[in-house]
C-alpha positions in Angstrom: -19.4 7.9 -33.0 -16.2 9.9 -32.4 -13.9 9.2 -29.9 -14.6 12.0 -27.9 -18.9 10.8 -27.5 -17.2 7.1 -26.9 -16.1 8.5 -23.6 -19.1 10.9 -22.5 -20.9 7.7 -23.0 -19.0 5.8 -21.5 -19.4 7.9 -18.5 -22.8 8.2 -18.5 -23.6 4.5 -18.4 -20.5 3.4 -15.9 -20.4 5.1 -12.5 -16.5 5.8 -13.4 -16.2 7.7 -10.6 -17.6 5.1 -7.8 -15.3 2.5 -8.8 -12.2 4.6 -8.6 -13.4 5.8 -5.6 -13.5 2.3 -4.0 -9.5 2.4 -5.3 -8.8 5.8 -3.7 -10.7 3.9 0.2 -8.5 1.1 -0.4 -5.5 3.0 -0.9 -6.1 5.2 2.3 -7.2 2.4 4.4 -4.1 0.2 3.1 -1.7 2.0 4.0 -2.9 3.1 7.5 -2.2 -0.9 8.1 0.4 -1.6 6.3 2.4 1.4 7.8 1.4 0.6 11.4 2.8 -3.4 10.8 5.8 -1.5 8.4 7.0 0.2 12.1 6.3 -2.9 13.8 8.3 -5.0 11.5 11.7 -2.2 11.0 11.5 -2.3 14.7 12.0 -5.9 15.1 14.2 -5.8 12.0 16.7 -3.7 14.0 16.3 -5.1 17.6 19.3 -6.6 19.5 16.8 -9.8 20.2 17.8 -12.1 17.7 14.5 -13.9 17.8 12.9 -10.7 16.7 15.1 -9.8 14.1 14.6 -13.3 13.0 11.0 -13.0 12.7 11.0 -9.6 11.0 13.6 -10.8 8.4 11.6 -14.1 7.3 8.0 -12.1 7.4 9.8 -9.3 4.5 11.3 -11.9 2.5 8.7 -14.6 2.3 5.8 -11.7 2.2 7.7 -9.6 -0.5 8.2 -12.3 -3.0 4.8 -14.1 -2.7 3.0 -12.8 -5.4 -0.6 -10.1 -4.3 -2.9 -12.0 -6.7 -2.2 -15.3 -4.6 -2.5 -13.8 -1.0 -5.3 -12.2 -2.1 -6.7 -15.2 -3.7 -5.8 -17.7 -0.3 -7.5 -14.8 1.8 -10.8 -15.2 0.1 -10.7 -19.3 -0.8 -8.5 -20.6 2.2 -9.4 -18.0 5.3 -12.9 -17.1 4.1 -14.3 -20.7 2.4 -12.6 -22.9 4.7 -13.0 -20.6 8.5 -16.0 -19.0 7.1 -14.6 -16.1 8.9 -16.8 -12.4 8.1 -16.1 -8.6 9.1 -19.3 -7.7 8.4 -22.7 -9.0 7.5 -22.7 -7.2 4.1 -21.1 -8.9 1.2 -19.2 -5.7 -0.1 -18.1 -4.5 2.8 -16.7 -7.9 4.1 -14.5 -8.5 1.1 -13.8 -4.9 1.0 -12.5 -5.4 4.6 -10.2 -8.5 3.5 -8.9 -6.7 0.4 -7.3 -4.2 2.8 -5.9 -6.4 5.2 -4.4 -8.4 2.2 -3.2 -5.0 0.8 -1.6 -4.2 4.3 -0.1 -7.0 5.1 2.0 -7.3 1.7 3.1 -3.9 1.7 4.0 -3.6 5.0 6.8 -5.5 4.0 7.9 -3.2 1.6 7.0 -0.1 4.1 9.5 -2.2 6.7 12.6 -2.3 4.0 11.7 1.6 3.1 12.1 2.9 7.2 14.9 0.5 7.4 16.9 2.6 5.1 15.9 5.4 6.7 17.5 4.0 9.7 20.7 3.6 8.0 21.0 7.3 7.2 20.8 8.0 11.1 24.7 7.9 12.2 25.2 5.3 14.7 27.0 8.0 17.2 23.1 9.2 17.9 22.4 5.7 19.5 25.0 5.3 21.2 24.5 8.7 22.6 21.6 8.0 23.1 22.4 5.2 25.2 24.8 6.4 27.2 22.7 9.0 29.1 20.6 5.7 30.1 17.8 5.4 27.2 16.8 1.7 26.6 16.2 0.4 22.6 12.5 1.2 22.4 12.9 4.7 23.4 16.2 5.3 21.6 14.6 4.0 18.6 11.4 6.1 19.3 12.6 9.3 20.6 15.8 9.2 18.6 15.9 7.0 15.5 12.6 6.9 14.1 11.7 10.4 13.6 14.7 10.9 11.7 14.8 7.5 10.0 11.3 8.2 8.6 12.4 12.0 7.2 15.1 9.7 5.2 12.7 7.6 3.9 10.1 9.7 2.6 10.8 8.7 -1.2 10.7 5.2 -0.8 7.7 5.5 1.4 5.9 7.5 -1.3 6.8 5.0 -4.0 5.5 2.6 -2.0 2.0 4.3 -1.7 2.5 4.5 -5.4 3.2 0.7 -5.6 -0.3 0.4 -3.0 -2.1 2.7 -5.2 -1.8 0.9 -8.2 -1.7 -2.8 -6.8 -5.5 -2.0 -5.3 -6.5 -3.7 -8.7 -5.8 -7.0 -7.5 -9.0 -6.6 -4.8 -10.8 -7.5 -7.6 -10.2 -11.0 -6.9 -11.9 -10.4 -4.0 -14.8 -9.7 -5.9 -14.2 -5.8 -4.4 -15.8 -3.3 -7.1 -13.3 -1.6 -8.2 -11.7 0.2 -11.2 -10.6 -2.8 -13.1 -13.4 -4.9 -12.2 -15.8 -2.6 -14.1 -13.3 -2.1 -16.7 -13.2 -5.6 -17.4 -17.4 -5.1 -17.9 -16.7 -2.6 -19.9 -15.1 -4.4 -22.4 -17.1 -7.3 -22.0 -20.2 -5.4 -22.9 -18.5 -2.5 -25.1 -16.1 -4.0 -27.0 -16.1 -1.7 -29.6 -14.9 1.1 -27.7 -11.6 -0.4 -26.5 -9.2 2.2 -26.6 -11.9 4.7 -25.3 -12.5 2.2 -22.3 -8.2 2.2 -21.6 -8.1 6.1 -21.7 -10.3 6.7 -19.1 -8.3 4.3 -16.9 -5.2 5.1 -17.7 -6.0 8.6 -17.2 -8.0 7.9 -13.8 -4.6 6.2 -12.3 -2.8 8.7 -13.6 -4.7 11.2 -11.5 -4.3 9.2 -8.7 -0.9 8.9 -8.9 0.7 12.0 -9.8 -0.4 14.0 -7.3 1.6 11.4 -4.7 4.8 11.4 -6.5 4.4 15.2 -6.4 3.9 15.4 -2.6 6.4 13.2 -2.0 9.1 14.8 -4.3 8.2 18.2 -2.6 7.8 16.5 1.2 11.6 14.5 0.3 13.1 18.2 0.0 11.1 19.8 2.5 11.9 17.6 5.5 15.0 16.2 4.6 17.2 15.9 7.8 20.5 18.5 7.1 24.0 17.3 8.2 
């Protein structure tokens, strides 16, 4: 069998196409929540209470170098096993559910440090103008340094969602069916078409992740902030 009928079969046996799918949900639904706590956490990271700052300081660096596989792993074992606590009464869709909250709540660290140093392109003078014609922190940072901080940060951000895209793998501890879970049956069942079975993944992320780094090259120039 050629190489080229190893992957039409391939095809037609595997739903391919369902399983990346479940990649491309998690992505999306990912980084809705890990960009909402991402704000949450720059915010605090650059408030003038120190408690805050405190907080959002010790959440990015104990988060950022705990490794996915294990949060993903104490999510499932320690919140699920031990609190027995469900989303949903449907297997699939409850795991699914934790995979994404694990997913957001790692990268929002990352998502933090990325608007952060957007914040730091934002010249200080703009505060303080800010400020002085009687705007408090929340609405300087909201009317003022935000919008611009997250125009700076638009290639971080998108390498991010790169990082996200690639890192929904790991659901598949969670026993979420995706991509690499099936390519692991694959293999299992089809060993004989190895390098077959790696092409059509590699090529499926690479689908998946191209297109980002191209929206985000072409979003970095169009809405870069001009000084």
């Amino acid at each position: 069998m050629s190489f080229f009928d190893q992957l039409g079969a391939l095809l037609a046996k595997y739903d391919v196409l369902g399983a990346f799918m479940t990649n491309i949900e998690l992505t999306f639904w990912a980084a809705i929540g890990s960009f909402v706590i991402g704000t949450v956490l720059a915010l605090m990271r650059i408030s003038p209470v120190p408690s805050l700052r405190w907080v959002g300081t010790a959440y990015v660096h104990l988060v950022r170098n705990t490794p996915l596989t294990i949060l993903m792993t104490l999510a499932i074992l320690g919140v699920w096993t031990q609190f027995q606590l469900s989303f949903s009464h449907d297997f699939d869709t409850n795991f699914f559910v934790y995979a994404v909250i694990v997913l957001s709540i790692y990268h929002a660290a990352f998502i933090c440090e990325a608007i952060r140093s957007g914040v730091n392109t934002v010249p200080k003078g703009q505060a303080e103008a800010a400020r002085a014609i009687g705007l408090g922190f929340f609405d300087t940072a909201r009317l003022v340094i935000f919008p611009q901080a997250l125009r700076g940060s638009i290639t971080p951000l998108g390498n991010t969602l790169i990082a996200l895209a690639k890192n929904t793998t790991v659901a598949s501890v969670a026993s979420v069916a995706e991509a690499s879970g099936m390519m692991k049956s694959m293999i299992e069942f089809d060993a004989n078409m190895v390098l077959a079975i790696f092409m059509i993944f590699a090529m499926g992320f690479v689908i998946i992740v191209v297109p980002i780094g191209v929206l985000t090259t072409w979003s970095s120039r169009k809405l870069a902030v001009k000084r």
